[in-house]
C-alpha positions in Angstrom: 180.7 -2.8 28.0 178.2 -1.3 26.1 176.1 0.1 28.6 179.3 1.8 30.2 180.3 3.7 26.7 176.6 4.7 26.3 177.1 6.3 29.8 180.0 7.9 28.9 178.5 9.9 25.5 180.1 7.9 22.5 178.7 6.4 20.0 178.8 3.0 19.0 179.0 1.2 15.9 178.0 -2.5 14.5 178.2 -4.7 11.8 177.1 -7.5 12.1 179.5 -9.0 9.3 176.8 -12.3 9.2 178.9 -15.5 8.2 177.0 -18.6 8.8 179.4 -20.8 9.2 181.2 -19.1 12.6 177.7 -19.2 14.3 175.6 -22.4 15.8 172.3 -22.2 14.2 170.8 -19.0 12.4 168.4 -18.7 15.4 171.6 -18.0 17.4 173.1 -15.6 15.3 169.7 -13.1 14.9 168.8 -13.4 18.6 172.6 -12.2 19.5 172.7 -9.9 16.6 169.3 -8.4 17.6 170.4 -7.4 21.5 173.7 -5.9 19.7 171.7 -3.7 17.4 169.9 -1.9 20.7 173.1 -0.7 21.3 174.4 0.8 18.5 174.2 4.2 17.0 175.0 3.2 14.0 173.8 0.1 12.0 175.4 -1.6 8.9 173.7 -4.3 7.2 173.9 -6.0 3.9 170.2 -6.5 2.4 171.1 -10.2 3.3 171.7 -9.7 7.0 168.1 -7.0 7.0 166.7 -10.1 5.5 168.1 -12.5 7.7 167.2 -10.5 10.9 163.8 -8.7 10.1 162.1 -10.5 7.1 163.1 -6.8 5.0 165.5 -4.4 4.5 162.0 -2.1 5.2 161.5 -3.7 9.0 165.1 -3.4 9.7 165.0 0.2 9.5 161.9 -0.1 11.2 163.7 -1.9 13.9 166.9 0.1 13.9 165.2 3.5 13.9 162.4 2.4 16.6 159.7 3.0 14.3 
């Protein structure tokens, strides 16, 4: 779905909206929030879930911005 409204020039969105107890394990929860995020346009993260996901809020913008 994704892929198809990249195609088709909009821009997506994605918060995460991390809540540990609706997910598995926490190794679940990064690895699918980490192949949302190279979707999205735009990213919103709490400094928890930058934590959670990249170690820093500094190497989630690192991440998010392809730097």
């Amino acid at each position: 779905m994704a892929i198809f409204i990249k195609e088709n020039g909009k821009i997506i969105s994605y918060d995460p909206n991390y809540r540990e107890l609706l997910w598995k394990d926490e190794q679940t929860a990064v690895a699918t929030i980490t192949e949302y995020i190279k979707y999205a346009d735009i990213i919103k993260l709490s400094k928890e879930e930058a934590e959670l996901i990249a170690g820093s809020v500094d190497n989630a913008i690192s991440m998010a911005t392809g730097m």
